[in-house]
Every structure is written in structure tokens, then in C-alpha cells.
C-alpha positions in Angstrom: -2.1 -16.0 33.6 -1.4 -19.7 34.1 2.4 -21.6 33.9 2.1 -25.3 32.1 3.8 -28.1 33.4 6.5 -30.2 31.6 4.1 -32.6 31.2 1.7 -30.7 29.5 4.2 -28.7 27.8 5.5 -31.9 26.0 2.3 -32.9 25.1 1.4 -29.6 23.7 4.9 -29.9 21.8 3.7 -33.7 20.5 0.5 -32.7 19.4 1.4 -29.8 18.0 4.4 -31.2 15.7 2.3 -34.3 14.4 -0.5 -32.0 13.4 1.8 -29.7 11.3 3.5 -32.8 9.9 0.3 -34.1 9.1 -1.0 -31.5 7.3 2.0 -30.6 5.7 3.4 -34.2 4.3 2.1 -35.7 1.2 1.3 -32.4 -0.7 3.8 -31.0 -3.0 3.9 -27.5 -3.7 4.3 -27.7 -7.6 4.8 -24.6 -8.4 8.2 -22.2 -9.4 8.8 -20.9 -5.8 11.8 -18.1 -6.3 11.5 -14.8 -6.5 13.5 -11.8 -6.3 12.7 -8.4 -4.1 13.0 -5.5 -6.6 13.8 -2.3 -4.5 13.9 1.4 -5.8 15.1 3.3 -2.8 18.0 4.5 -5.2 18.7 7.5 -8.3 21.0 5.5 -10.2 18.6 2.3 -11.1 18.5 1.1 -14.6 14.8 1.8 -16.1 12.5 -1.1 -15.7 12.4 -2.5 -19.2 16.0 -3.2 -18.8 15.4 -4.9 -15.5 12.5 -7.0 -16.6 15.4 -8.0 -19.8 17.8 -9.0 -16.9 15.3 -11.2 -15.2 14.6 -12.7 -18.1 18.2 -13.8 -18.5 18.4 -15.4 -15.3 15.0 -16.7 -15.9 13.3 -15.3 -12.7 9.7 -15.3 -13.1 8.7 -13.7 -10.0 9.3 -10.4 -8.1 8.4 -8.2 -5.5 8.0 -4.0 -5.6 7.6 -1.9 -2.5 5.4 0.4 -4.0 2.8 0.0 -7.5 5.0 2.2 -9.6 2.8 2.4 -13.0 6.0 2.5 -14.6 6.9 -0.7 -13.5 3.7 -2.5 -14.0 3.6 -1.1 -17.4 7.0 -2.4 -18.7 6.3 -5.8 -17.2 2.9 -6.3 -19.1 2.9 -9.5 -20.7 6.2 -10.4 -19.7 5.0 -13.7 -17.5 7.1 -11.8 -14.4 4.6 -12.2 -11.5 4.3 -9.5 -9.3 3.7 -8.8 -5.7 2.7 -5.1 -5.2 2.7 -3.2 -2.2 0.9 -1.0 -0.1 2.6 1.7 1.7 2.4 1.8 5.3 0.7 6.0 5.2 -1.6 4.3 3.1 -3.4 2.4 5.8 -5.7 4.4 7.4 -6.9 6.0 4.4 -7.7 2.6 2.7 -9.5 1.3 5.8 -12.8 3.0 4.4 -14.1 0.4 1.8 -14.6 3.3 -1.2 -11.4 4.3 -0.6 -10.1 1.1 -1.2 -12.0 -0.1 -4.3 -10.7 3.7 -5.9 -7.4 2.3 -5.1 -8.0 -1.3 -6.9 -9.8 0.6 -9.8 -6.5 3.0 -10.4 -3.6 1.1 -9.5 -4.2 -2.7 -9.8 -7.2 -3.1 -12.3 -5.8 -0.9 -15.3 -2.5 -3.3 -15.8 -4.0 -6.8 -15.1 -3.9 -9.4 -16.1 -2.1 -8.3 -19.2 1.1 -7.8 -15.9 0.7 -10.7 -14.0 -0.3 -9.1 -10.5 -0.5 -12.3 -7.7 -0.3 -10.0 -4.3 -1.2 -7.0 -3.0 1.2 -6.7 0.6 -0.5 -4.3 2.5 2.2 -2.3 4.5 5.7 -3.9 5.5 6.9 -4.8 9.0 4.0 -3.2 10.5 3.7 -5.1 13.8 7.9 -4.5 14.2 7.2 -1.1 15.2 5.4 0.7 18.5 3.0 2.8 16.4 -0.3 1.3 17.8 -2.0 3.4 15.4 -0.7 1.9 12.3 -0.9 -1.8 13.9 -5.1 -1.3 14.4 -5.1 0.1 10.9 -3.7 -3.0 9.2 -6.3 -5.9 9.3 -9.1 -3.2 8.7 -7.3 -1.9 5.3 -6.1 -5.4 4.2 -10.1 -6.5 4.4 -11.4 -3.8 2.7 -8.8 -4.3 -0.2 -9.3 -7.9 -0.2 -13.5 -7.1 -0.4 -12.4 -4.7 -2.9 -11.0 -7.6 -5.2 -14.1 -9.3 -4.7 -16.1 -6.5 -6.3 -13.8 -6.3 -9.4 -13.9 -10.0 -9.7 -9.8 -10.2 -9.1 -10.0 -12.3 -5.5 -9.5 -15.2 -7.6 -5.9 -14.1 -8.7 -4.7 -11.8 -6.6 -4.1 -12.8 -2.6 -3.5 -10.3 -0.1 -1.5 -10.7 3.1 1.2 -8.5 4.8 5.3 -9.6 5.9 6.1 -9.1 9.1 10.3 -9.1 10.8 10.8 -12.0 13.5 10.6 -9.3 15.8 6.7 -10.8 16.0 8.1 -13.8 17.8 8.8 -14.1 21.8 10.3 -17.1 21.6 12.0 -18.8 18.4 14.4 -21.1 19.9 14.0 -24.4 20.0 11.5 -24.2 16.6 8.6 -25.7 18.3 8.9 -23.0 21.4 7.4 -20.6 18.4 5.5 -17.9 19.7 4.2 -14.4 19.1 5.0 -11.9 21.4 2.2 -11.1 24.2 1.1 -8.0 23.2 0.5 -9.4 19.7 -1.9 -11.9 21.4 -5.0 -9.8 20.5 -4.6 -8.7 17.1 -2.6 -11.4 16.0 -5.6 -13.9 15.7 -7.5 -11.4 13.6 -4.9 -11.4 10.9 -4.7 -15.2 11.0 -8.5 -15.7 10.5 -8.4 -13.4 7.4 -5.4 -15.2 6.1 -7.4 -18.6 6.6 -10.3 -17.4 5.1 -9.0 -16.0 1.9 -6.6 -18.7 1.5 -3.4 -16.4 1.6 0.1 -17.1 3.1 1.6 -15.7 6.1 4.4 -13.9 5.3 8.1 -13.7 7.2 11.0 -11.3 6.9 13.5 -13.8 7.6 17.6 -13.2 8.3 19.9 -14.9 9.8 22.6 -12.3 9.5 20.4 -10.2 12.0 21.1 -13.2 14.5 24.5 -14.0 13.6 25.6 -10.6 13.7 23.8 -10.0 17.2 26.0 -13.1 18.4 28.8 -14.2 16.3 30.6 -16.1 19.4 27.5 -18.1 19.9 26.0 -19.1 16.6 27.5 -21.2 14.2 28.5 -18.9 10.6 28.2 -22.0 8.6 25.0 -22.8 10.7 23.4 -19.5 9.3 25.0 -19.8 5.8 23.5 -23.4 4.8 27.3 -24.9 4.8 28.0 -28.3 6.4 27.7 -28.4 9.9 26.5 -30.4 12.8 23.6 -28.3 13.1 20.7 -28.9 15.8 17.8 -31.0 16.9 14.5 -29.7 18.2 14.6 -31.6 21.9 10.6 -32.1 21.6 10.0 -32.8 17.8 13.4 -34.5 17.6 13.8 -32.8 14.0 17.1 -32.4 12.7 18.1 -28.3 11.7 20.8 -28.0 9.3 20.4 -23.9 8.4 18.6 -21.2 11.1 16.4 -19.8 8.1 14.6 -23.4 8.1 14.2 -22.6 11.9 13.0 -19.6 12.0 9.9 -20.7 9.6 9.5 -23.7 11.6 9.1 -21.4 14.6 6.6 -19.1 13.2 4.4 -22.1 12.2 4.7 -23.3 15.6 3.8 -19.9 16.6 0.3 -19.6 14.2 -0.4 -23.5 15.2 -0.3 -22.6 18.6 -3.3 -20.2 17.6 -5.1 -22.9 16.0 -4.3 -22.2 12.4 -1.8 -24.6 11.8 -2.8 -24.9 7.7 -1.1 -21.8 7.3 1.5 -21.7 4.4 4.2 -19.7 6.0 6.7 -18.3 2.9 9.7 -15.8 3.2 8.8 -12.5 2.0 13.0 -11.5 2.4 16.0 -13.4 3.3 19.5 -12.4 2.4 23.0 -11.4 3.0 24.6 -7.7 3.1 28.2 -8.0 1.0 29.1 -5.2 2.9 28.8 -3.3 6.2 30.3 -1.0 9.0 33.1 -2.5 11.0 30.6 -3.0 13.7 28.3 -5.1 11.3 30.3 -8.7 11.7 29.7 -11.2 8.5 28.9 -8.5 6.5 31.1 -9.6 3.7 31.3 -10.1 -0.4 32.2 -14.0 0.8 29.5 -14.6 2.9 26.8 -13.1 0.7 27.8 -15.0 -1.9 27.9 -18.4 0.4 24.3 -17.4 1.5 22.4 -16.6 -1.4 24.3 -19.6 -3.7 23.7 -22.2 -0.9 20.2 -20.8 -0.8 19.1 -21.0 -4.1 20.8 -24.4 -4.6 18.1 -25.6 -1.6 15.3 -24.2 -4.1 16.6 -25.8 -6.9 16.4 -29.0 -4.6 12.8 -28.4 -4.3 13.6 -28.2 -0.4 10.8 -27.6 2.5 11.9 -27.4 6.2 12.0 -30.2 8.7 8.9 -29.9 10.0 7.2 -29.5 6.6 9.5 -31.5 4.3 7.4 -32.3 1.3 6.1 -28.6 1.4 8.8 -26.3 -0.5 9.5 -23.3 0.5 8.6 -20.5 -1.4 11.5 -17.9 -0.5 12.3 -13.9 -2.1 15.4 -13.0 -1.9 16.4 -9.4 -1.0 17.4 -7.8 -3.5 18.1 -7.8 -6.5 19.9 -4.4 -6.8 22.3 -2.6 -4.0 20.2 0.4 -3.0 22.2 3.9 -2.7 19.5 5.9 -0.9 18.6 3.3 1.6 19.0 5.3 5.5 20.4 3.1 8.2 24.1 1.3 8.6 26.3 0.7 5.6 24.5 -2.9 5.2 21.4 -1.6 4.2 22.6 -0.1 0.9 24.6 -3.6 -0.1 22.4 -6.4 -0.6 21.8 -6.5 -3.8 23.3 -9.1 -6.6 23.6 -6.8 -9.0 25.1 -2.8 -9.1 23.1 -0.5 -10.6 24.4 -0.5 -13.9 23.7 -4.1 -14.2 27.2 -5.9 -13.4 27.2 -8.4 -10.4 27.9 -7.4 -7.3 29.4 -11.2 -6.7 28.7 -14.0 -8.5 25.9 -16.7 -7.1 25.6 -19.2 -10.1 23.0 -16.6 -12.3 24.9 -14.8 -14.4 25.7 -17.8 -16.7 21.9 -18.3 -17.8 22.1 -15.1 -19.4 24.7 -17.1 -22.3 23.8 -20.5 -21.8 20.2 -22.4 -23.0 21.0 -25.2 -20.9 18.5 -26.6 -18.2 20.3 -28.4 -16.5 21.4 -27.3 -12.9 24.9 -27.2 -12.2 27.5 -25.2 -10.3 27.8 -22.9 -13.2 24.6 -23.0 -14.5 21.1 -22.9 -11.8 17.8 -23.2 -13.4 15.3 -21.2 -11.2 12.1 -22.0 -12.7 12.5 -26.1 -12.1 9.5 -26.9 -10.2 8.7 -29.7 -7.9 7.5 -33.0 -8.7 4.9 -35.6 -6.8 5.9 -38.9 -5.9 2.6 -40.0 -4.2 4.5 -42.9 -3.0 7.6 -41.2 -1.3 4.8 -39.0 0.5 2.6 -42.0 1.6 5.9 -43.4 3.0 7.1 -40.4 4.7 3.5 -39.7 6.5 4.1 -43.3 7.7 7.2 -42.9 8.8 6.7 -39.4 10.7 3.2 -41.1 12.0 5.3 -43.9 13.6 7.8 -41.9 15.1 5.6 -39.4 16.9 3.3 -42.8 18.3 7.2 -44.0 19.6 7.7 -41.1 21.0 3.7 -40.4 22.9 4.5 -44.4 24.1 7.8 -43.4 25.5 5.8 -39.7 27.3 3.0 -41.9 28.6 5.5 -44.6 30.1 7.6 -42.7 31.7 
């Protein structure tokens, strides 16, 4: 092992920010980029007909499942929901062996599509969060011999496979362009990346910020993490301006892939949200802060919003979830994320609720649209690159002269 310098840390820092800007300004992700993580770790959930009805009324047109529940995929047939499947984490080693896996395309994804818009296949959850060495060896193995699987149906084309992973993955996240994955990762972590790269799919991140505010209430800003007006923070190497800690945490993980030379990666948010309630040790964990989060949240995606490092790139973000879970294990926050109870009525109120009476499109604080989309403005883009391309030449001038 080797230390850098602060020399050559700050031009590792400069190169690596102006190649992510670079490839990341000027294209537009033009494309609906909400979705909703639908969770059935409860015995008191409505049937799925009646939840596909109450996406429809808030006009959600994608969602994730932690499981392929044929009931499920059945009742959203040609409903336009797109769907992000799962594979469970037993599942790996068995679907490692290439037969195995094509038996499990030909029964649980081929007999529903494309009359149910299936998109992803996430193979496993959180997999590299754990210590189970096993499991973590199993993963890239099963997630190519799905993906080759695909390719022998014919349904690569439409269907992408990747995996989320916790922030746990990183060993450093603060300042955003400090990203990195944890050593131990340093090995395997590559192999994922190549497949990613080579099949086009996202890296996916299980992002919170209640995780980090909880952790340290007296030294993190609450309207930092909750997207409310504040003075925020400025990278000290790529100078960019942070406003909310989710937009940092993605920036760090794409720091963390750049630095191992895949710095094309789209990086999107698998989960993000806010419990509206918790143990007394569980500090934000409250009806008013869940609401604060997910509103300001979905008002960023309804501004067509990337992150400071890629800000003509928007962020494709799932929130979690879309119904409070009663059979969840773990704290008290566990079971209450959800927007909505199980029998349907909000849990708090986040702007939705109104698009199941109104016809109106137009975003307001009453009303939110979800499925607006992004728009190109080849001209804003072409002025942006310049401006980004200018600032990072300032700022190798100012390095190389001092």
C-alpha cells in the first residue's frame, strides 16, 4: 500500500470531477424518473388490484417488489406500471448454474411480459452490507447467468439487471469527491462494475439520510437532510455547492465507481425515505419530518433535478414505501415508512392524495404531477459544459501556480 500526496490527491480530485461533469452535462435523462417501493412484509395489505387502482390515482407509473409474486405481476398486466422484480438473496447460489437460471426466467419473468411491463430483475438486496462472504461471491456469478439468461429469451433488450447496495459499501463519503468503496470491497467490486458497463445497467444505491442524521443529530444539519433551506456545503476540491446530503451521498458513490475507472455509470436510488415514526431512541423519526422529506423530495423530481456533480442528469429516485409494513423485524421505524396505511388512507399527506380528484397537470402545492418528464435545451447544456469546462481550467491554473 502506498499514501498520495496533496498534490496528487488534488489532482486526482480535478481530474476526476471534470471527467464526471463531462460526461454527465449536456444529456438529459427524458424519461419519468419516480417510482415507489411496494413492500409486502405485512398480513393486512390491500390485494394488488386495489394497489395498482391507487397508483393509478396518484399517477405513479413505476414500482418496485421484493419478491416476483405472480399475483402481483398478474394484476398489473397491461396496466403501464413498470416493474422492478427481485431476486431473493437464498436464491443466489442456486441461480449461479446457467440452467437454473434460464428455468427461473422461463417461469417467473417470461409468462407475464411484456403484457406487465417488467424493466429490472434486482438480483438480491444489500448483499455486500452483510459479512456473509458466501452470499457476496455468489452475487455477480447469479446476476450473469440471469442476465445471459435474458439473452437466450430474447428479453436483454428490455429488461436490465443490477443489484442495490446500503452506503455501508462506502469507506469514505464525506466530502462527495472523497467517495470510495470500502477495502475489502476492492476485489469484487470491479467485477460488478464491468458487468454493469457492459450491459448498460445502473448502479443502484440504498440511500438515507435519516440513518446519518439519526447517528448524529448534534452534528448534522435536520434541514440539511430534509431538502429545507439551509446554508448547506461546498465540496473543498470540486468546489460544488450541496444543498441536501441525499444529492451527496450519490455524488460520493459516483466518485467511488469513477475512481474504478467507470465513471459513465448512471448511479439511481433504489430507496430513500423517512420513518413517521420510531423508538424514543430513533431521533427524527416523526409524522413532520416524513412528511418534510418525502414532499421536498418529490418536488426536486418534479423539478427535473440532477445532483451537483451531474446537474443536467436527473435523478431517478424510489421512494420507500409505499405502505407501512406491520411484519417488518427490527426497531419501531422499520414498520412506519410507508405513505399510505394498509387500508389505503394516508399515513401523512405529501401533495399525492389530490391527483386522485383532480385532472389537473399542473404542479402545485396541492396538486404534484409525477409523470412530468424532463425536457432538452441543447443550448442551456452547451452553456453549462462551457461554464463547468472553464471553471475546472481556473481552478488546474490556480493548482499548477501555486
Amino acid at each position: 500500500m502506498y499514501s498520495l500526496s496533496r498534490r496528487s490527491l488534488t489532482i486526482l480530485h480535478f481530474f476526476l470531477g471534470y471527467s464526471i461533469l463531462y460526461s454527465g452535462l449536456g444529456y438529459v435523462k427524458d424519461v419519468q424518473a419516480f417510482g415507489i417501493n411496494y413492500g409486502q412484509v405485512a398480513n393486512n395489505l390491500p390485494p394488488p388490484d386495489k394497489v395498482l387502482e391507487l397508483l393509478r390515482s396518484m399517477r405513479i407509473t413505476k414500482t418496485r417488489i421484493y419478491d416476483t409474486n405472480p399475483e402481483i405481476l398478474k394484476s398489473f398486466a397491461n396496466s403501464n406500471v413498470e416493474l422492478i422484480v427481485t431476486v431473493e438473496n437464498e436464491m443466489l447460489a442456486t441461480l449461479m448454474d446457467q440452467q437454473e437460471a434460464i428455468q427461473w426466467v422461463s417461469s417467473h419473468i417470461r409468462p407475464f411480459f411484456p403484457a406487465t411491463k417488467i424493466t429490472g430483475i434486482a438480483v438480491g438486496n444489500e448483499v455486500y452490507t452483510g459479512d456473509d462472504m458466501t452470499l457476496i461471491n455468489n452475487l455477480v456469478p447469479a446476476m450473469v447467468s440471469i442476465h445471459a439468461a435474458l439473452v437466450s429469451l430474447g428479453l436483454d433488450q428490455y429488461i436490465h439487471v443490477s443489484t442495490p447496495s446500503s452506503l455501508a459499501i462506502l469507506e469514505e463519503s464525506y466530502p462527495p469527491s472523497a467517495g470510495s468503496f470500502k477495502s475489502e470491497l476492492n476485489t469484487i467490486m470491479p467485477q460488478i462494475l464491468q458487468f454493469l458497463a457492459s450491459t448498460n445497467s445502473p448502479f443502484w444505491i440504498n440511500a438515507y439520510p435519516y440513518f446519518a442524521f439519526k447517528d448524529n443529530p448534534n452534528k448534522i444539519s435536520l434541514d440539511y437532510v430534509l431538502f429545507n433551506r439551509n446554508q448547506g456545503m461546498i465540496d473543498p476540491y470540486t468546489k460544488l455547492h450541496y444543498d441536501n446530503m441525499l444529492y451527496a451521498q450519490v455524488d460520493a458513490v459516483t466518485f467511488a465507481i469513477a475512481r474504478m475507472g467507470f465513471g459513465n455509470l448512471e448511479v439511481k436510488v433504489s430507496e430513500t425515505g423517512w420513518p413517521s415514526k420510531g423508538d424514543p431512541a430513533e431521533i427524527g423519526a416523526t409524522i413532520q419530518n416524513a412528511a418534510i422529506y418525502n414532499r421536498n423530495l418529490l418536488r426536486r423530481q418534479l423539478n427535473s433535478e440532477g445532483t451537483p456533480l451531474r446537474p443536467k442528469f436527473r435523478l431517478e429516485v424510489y421512494l420507500f414505501a409505499l405502505f407501512n409494513e406491520d411484519m417488518k423485524p427490527g426497531p419501531t421505524s422499520e414498520r412506519n415508512y410507508g405513505l399510505f396505511q394498509p387500508d389505503m388512507s394516508m399515513a401523512y399527506n405529501v401533495g399525492l392524495s389530490s391527483l386522485a380528484t383532480t385532472s389537473s397537470t399542473t404542479p402545485s402545492s396541492a396538486s404534484i404531477f409525477l409523470s412530468s418528464s424532463a425536457s432538452k435545451d441543447t443550448q442551456t447544456d452547451r452553456q453549462s459544459l462551457v461554464y463547468w469546462t472553464f471553471i475546472y481550467l481556473l481552478l488546474a491554473i490556480q493548482f499548477f501556480l501555486t
